[in-house]
Backbone as JSON, one array per atom type, in Angstrom:
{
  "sequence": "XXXXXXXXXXXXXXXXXXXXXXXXXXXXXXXXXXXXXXXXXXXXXXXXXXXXXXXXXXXXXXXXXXXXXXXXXXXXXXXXXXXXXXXXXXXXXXXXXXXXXXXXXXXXXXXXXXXXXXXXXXXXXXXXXXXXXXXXXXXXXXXXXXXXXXXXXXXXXXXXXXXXXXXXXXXXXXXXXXXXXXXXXXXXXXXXXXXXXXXXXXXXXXXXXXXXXXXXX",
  "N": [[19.09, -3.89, -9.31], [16.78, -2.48, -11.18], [15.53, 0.06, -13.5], [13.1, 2.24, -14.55], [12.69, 5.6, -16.2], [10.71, 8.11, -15.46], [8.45, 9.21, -17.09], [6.69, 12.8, -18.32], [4.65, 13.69, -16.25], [2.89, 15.91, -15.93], [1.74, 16.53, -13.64], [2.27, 19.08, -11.16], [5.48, 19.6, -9.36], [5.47, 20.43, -6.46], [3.64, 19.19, -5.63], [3.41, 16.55, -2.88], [5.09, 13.44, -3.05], [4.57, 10.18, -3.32], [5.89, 7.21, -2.68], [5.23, 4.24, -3.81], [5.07, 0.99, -3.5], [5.06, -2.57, -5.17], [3.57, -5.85, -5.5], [2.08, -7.25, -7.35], [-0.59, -7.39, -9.38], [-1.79, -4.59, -9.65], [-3.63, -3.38, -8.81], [-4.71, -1.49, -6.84], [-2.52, 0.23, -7.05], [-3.81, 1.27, -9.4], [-5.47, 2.46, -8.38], [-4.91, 4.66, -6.57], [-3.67, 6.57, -8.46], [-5.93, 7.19, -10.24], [-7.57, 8.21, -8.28], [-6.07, 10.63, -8.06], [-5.96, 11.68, -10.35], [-8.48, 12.12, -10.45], [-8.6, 14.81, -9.04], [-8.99, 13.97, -6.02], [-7.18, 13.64, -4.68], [-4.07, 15.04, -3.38], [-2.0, 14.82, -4.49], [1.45, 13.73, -5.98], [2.69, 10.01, -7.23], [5.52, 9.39, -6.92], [7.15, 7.29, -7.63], [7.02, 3.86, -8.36], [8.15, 0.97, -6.71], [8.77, -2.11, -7.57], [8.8, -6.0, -6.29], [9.38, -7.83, -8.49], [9.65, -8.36, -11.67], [8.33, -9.08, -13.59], [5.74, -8.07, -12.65], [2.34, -7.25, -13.43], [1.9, -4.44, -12.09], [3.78, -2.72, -12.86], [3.13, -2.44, -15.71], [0.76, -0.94, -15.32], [2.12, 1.53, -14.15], [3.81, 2.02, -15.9], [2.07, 3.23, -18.1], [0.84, 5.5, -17.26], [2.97, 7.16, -17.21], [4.78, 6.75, -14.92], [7.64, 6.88, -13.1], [9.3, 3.88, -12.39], [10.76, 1.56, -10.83], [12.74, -1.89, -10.41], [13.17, -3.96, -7.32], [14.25, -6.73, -6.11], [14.11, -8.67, -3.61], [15.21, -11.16, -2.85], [17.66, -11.29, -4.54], [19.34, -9.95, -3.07], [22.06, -10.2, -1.08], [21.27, -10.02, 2.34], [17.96, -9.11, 3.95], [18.54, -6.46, 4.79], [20.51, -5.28, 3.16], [18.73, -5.06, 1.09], [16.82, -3.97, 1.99], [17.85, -1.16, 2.36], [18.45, -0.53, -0.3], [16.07, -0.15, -1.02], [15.14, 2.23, 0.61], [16.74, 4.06, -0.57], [16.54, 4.22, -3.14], [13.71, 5.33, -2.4], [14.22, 7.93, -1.73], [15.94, 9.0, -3.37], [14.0, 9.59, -4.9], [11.85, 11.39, -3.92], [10.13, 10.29, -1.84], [7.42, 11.25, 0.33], [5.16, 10.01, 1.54], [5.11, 6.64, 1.36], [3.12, 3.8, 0.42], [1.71, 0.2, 0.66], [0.86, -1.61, -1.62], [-0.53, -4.2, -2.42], [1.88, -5.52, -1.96], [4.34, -7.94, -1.68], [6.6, -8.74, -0.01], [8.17, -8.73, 3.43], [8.46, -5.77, 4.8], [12.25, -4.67, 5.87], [13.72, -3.46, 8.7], [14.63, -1.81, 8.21], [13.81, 0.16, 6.66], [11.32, 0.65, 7.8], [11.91, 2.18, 9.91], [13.77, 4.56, 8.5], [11.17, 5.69, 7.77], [9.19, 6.29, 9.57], [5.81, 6.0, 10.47], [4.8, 6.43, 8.32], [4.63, 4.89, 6.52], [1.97, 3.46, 4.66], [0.08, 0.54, 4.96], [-2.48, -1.81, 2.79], [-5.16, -3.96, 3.63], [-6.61, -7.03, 3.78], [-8.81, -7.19, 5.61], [-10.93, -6.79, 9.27], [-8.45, -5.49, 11.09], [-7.62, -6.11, 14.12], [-8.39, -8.99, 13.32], [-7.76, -11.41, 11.48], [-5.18, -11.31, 10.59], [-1.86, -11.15, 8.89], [-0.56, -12.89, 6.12], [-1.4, -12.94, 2.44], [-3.81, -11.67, 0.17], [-5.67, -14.57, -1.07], [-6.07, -15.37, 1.6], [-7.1, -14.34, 4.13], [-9.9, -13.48, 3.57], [-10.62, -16.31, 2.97], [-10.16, -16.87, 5.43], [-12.29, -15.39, 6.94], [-14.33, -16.2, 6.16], [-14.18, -19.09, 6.88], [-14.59, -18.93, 10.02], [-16.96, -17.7, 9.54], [-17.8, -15.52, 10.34], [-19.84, -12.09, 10.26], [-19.33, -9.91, 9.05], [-16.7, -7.97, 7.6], [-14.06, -6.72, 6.28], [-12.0, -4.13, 4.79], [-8.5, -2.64, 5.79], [-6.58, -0.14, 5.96], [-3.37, 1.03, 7.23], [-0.46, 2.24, 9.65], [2.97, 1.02, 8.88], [4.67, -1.08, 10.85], [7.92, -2.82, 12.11], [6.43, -4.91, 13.52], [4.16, -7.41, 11.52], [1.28, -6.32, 10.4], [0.47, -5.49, 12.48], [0.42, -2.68, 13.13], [-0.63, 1.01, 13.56], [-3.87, 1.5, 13.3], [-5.41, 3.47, 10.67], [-7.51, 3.59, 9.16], [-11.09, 2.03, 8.51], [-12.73, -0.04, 6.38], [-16.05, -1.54, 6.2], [-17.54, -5.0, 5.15], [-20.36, -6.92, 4.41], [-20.63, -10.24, 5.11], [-22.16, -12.31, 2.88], [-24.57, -14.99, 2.51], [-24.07, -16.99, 0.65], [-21.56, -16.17, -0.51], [-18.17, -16.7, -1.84], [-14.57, -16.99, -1.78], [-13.76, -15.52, -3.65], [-15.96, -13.99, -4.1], [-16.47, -12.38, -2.34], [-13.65, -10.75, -1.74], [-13.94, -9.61, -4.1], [-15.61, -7.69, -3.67], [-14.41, -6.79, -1.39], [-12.02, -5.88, -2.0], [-12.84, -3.8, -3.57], [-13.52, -1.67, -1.66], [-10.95, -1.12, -0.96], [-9.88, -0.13, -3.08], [-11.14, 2.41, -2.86], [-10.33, 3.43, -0.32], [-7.68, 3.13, 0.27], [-6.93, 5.6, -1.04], [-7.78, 7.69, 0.62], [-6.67, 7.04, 2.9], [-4.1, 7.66, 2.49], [-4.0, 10.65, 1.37], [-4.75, 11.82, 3.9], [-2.56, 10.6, 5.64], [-0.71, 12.45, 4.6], [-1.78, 14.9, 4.91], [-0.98, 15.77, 7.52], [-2.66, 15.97, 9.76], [-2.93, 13.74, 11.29], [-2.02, 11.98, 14.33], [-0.25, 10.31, 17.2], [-1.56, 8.39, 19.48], [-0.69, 6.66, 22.2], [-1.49, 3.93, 20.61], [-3.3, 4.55, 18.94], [-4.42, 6.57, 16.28], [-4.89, 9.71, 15.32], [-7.48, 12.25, 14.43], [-6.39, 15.92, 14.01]],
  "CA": [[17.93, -3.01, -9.4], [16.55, -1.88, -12.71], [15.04, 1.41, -13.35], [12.69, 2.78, -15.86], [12.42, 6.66, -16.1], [9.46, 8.63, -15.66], [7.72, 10.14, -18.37], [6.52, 13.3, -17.83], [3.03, 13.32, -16.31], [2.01, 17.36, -15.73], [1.74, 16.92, -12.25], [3.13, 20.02, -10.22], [6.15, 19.03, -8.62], [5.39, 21.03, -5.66], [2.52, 18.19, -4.87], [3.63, 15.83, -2.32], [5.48, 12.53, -3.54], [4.29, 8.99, -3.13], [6.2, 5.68, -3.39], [4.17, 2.98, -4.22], [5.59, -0.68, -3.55], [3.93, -4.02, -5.15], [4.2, -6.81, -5.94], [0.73, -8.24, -8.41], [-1.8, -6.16, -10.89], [-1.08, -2.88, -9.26], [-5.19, -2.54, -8.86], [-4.66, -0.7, -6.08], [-1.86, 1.59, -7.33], [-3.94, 1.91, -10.29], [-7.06, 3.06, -7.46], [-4.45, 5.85, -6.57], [-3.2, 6.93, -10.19], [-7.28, 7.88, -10.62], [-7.74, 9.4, -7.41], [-5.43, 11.86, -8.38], [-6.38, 12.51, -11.96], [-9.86, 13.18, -10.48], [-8.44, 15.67, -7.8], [-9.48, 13.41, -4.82], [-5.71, 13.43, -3.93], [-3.16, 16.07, -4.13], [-0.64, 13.94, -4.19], [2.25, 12.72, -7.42], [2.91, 8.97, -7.63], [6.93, 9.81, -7.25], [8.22, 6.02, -7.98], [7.25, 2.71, -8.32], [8.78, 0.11, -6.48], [8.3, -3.63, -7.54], [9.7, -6.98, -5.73], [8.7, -8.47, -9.35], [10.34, -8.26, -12.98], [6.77, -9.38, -14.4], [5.03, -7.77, -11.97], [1.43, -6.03, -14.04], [1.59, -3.12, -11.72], [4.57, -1.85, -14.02], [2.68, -1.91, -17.34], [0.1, 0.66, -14.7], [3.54, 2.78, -13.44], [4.39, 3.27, -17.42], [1.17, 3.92, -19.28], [0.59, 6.61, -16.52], [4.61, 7.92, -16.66], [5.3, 7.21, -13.2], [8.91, 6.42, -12.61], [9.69, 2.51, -11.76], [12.42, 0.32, -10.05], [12.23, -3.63, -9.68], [14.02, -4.25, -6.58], [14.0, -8.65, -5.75], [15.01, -8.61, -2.05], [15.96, -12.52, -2.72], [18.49, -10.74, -4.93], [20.33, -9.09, -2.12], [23.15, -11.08, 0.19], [20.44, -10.05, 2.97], [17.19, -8.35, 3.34], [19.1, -5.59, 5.58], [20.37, -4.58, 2.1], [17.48, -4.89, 0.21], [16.2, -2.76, 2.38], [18.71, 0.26, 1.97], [18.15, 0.02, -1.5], [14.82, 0.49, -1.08], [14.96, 3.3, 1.28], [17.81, 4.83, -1.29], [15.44, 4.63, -4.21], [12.41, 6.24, -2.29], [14.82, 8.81, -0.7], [16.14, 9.61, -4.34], [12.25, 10.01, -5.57], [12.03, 12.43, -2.89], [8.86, 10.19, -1.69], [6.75, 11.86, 1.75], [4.6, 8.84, 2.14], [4.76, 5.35, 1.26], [2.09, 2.75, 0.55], [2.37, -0.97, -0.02], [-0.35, -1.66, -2.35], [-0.44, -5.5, -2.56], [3.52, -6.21, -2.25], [4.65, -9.22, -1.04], [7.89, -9.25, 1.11], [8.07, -8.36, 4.81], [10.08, -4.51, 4.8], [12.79, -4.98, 6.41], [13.46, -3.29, 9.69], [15.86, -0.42, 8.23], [12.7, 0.79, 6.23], [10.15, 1.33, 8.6], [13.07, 3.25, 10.43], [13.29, 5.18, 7.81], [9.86, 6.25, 7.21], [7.88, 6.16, 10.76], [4.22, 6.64, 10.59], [4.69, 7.23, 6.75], [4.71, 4.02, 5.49], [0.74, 2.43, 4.59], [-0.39, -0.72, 4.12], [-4.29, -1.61, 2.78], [-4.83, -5.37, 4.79], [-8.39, -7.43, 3.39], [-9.8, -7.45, 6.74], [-10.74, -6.05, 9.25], [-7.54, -5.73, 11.9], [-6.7, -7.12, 14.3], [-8.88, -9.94, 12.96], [-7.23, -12.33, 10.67], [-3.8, -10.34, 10.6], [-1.1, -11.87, 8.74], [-0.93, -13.43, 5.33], [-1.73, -11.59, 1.44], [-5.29, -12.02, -0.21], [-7.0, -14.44, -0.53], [-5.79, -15.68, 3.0], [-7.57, -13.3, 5.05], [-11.03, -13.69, 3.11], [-10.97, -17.44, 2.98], [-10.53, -17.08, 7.26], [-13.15, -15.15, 7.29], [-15.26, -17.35, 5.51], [-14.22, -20.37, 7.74], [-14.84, -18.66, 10.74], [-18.43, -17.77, 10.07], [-17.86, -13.68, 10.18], [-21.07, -11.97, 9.24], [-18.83, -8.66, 8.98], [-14.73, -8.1, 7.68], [-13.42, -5.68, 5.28], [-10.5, -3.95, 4.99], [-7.95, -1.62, 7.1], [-5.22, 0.89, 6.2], [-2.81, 0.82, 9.07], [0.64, 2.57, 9.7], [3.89, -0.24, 8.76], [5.56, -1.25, 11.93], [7.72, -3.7, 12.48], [5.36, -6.31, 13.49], [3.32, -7.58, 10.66], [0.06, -6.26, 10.65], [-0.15, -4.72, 13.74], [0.6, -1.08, 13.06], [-2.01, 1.51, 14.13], [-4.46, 1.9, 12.33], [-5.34, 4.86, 10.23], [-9.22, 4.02, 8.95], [-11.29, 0.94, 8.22], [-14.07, 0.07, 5.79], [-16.85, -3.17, 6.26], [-18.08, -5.47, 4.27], [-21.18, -7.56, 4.73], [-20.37, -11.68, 4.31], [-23.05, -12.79, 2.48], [-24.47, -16.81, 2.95], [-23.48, -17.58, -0.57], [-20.41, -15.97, -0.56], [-17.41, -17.61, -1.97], [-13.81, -16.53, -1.68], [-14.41, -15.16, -4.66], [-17.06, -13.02, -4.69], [-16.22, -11.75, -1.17], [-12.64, -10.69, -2.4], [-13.69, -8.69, -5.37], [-16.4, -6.36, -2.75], [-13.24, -5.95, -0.52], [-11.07, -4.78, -2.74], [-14.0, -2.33, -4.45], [-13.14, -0.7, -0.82], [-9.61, -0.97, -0.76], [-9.55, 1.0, -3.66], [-11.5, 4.17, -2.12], [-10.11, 3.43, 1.55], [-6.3, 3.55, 0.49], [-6.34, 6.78, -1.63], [-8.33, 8.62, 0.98], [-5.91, 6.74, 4.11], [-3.04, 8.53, 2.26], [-4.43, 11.73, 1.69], [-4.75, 11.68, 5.52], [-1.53, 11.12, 5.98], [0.02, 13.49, 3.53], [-2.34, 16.27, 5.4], [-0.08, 16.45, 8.61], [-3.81, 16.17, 10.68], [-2.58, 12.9, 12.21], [-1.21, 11.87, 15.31], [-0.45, 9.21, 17.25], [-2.05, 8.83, 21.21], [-0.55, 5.32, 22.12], [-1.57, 3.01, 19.65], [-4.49, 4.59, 18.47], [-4.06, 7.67, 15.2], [-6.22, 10.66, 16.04], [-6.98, 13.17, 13.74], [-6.12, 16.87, 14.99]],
  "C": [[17.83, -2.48, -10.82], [15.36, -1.05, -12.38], [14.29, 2.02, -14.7], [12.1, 3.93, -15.47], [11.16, 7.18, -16.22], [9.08, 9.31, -16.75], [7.19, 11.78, -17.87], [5.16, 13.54, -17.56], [2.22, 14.72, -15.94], [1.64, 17.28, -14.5], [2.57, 18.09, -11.68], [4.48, 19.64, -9.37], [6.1, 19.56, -7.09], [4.69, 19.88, -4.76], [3.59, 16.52, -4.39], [4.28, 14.17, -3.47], [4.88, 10.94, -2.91], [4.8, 7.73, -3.35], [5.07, 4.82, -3.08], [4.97, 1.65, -4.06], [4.56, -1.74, -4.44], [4.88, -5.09, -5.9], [3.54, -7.94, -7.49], [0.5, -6.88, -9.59], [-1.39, -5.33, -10.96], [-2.77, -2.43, -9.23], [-5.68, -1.53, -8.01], [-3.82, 0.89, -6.6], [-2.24, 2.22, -8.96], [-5.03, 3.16, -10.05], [-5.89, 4.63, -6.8], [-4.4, 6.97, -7.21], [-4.51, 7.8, -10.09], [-7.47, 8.63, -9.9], [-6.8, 10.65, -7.66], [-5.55, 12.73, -9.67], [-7.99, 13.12, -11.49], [-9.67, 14.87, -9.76], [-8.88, 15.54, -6.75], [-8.21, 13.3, -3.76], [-5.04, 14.14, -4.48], [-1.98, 15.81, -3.37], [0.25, 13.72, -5.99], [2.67, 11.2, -6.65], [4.71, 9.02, -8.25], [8.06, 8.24, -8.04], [7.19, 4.91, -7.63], [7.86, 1.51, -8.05], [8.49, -1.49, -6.54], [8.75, -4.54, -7.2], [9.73, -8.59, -7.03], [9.37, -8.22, -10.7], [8.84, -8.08, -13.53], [5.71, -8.71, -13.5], [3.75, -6.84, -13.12], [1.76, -4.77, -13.89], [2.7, -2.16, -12.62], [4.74, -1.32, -15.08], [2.12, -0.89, -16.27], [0.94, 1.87, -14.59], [3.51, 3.64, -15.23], [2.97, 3.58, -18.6], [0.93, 4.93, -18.18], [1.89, 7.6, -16.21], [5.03, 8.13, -16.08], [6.8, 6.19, -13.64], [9.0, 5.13, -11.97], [10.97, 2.23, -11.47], [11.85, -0.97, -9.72], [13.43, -3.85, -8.42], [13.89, -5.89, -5.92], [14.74, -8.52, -4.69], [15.89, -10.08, -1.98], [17.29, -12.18, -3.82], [19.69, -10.19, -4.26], [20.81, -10.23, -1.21], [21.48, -10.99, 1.65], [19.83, -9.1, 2.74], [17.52, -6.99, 4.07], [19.37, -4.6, 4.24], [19.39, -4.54, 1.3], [16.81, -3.77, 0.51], [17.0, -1.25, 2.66], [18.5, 0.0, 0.91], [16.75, 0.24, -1.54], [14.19, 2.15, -0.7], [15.47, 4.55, 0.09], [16.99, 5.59, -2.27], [14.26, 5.52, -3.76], [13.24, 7.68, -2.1], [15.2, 10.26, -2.17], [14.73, 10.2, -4.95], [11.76, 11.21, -4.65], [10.39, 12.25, -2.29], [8.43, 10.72, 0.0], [6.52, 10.24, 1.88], [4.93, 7.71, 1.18], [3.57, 3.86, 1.24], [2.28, 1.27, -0.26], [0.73, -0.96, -0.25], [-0.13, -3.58, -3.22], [1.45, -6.16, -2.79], [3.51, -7.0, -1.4], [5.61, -9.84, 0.48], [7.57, -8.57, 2.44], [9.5, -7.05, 4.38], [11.24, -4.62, 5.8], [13.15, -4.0, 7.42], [14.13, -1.57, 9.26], [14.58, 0.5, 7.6], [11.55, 1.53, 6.92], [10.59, 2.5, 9.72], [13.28, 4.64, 10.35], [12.26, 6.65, 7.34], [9.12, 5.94, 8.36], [7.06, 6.93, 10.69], [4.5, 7.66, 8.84], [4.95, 6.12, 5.97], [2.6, 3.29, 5.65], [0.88, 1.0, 4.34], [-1.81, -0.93, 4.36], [-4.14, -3.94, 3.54], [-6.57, -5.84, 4.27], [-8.81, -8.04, 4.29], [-9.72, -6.33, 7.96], [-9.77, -5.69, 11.03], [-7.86, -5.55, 12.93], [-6.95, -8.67, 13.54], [-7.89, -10.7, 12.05], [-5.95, -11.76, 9.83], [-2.92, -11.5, 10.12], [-1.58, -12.68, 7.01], [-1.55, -12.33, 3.68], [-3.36, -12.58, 1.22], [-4.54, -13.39, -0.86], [-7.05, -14.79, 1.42], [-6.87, -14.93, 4.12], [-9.23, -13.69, 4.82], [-11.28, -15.12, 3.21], [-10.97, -17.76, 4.95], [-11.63, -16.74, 7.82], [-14.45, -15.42, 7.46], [-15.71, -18.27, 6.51], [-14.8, -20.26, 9.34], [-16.28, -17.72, 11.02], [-18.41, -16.0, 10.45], [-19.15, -13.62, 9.76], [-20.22, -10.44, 8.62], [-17.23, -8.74, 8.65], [-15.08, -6.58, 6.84], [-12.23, -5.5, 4.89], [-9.92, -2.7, 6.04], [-6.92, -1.1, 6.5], [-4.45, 1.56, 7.52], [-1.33, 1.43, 8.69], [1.85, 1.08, 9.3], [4.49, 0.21, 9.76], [6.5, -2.34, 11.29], [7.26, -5.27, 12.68], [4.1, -6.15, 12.31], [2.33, -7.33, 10.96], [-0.63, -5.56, 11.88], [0.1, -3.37, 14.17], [-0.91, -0.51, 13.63], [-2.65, 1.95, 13.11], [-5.44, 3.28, 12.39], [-7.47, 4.98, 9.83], [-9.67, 2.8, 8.15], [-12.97, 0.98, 7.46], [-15.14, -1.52, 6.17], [-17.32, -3.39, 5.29], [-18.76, -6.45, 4.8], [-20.64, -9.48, 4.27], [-21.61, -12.41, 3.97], [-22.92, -14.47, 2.76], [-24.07, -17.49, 1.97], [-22.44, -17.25, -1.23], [-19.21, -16.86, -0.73], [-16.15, -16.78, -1.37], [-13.36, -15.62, -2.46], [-14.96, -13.39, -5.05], [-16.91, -11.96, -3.39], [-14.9, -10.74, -1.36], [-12.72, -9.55, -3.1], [-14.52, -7.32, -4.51], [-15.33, -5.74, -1.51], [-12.62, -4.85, -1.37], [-11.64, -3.84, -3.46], [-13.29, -1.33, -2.98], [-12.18, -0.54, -0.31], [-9.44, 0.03, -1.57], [-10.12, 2.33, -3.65], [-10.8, 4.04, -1.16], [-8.54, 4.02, 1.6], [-6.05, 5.04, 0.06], [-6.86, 7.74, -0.27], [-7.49, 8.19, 2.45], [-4.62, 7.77, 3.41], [-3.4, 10.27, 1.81], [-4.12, 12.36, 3.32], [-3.5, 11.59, 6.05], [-0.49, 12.27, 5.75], [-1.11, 15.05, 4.17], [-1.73, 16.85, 6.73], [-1.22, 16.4, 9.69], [-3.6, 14.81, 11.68], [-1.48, 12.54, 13.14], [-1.51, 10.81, 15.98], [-1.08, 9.77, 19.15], [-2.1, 7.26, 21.66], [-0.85, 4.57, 20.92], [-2.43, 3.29, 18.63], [-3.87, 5.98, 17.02], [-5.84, 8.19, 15.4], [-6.24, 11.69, 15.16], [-7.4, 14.87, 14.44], [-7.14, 17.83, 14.65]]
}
């Protein structure tokens, strides 16, 4: 695991902590970063966790002075440990919630353990529908299967891939000349309002669960 210190970013430390996971750009955890500089989220961005050396989202973590860690789960004997160092690192960041913001690996079971009903993930459709799989996967099903309607979904991490409960979902229209493409880039426009304002929501203590469903109080 390698570790690059936070800078200091004038956030309050009082305000709630956030790990962040990824694994690509970080366009999402850069759609956080803003929500919070506007005051749409009164939340800090406590750590950075990447499954990536090269990963972009880590130039985002350090021009904004958030605290990183690369953790490579194919690095670890198994992903049992991978996943205690993961937990370790958020635990040390002293993160509340959790959001995977385009990371790659499946968390491993000790994590979601962990952190129940405090871990996110944003999903480019709209769930149960075409569950399973990272972008473009999801958008190119949707395609094939003639959708006139998808989006995306911010959903609790279980467990089972993809089938957490979900927290709050946005649509998107599939146009007839829609590629994979062009469909793709209008999701993720509402991934990046949908996730900052799904974690908010959690980080407000107003949700609860009522079987499968998240209800807010």
């Amino acid at each position: 695991m390698t570790t690059t210190p936070p800078a200091p970013n004038h956030l309050p430390e009082q305000r709630p902590g956030i790990g962040v996971l990824v694994s690509g750009r970080g366009s999402n955890l850069q759609a956080i970063l803003r929500a919070i500089e506007r005051g749409e989220l009164a939340a800090r961005v406590a750590l950075v966790i990447s499954s990536r050396r090269d990963a972009p989202a880590l130039e985002i973590a350090a021009a904004h002075g958030v605290g990183a860690c690369v953790i490579v789960p194919k690095a670890y004997p198994s992903r049992a440990e991978a996943g205690a160092a993961i937990v370790a690192a958020l635990r040390a960041a002293d993160a509340r919630v959790v959001a995977l913001a385009g990371y790659k690996p499946i968390l491993d079971a000790s994590v979601t353990q962990a952190y129940p009903n405090a871990i996110l993930n944003v999903h480019p459709s709209l769930l149960p529908a075409f569950a399973g799989g990272m972008a473009p996967r999801p958008q190119a099903e949707a395609l094939a299967a003639g959708v006139k309607v998808t989006g995306c979904t911010v959903h609790f991490v279980t467990e089972e891939v993809d089938a957490g409960p979900i927290i709050a979902q946005a649509a998107v229209p599939v146009l007839d000349d829609d590629s994979v493409e062009s469909l793709s880039a209008r999701i993720l426009a509402e991934e990046h309002r949908l996730l900052p304002y799904a974690i908010g929501l959690a980080l407000s203590g107003r949700l609860s669960l009522v079987g499968q469903r998240v209800v807010m109080r």
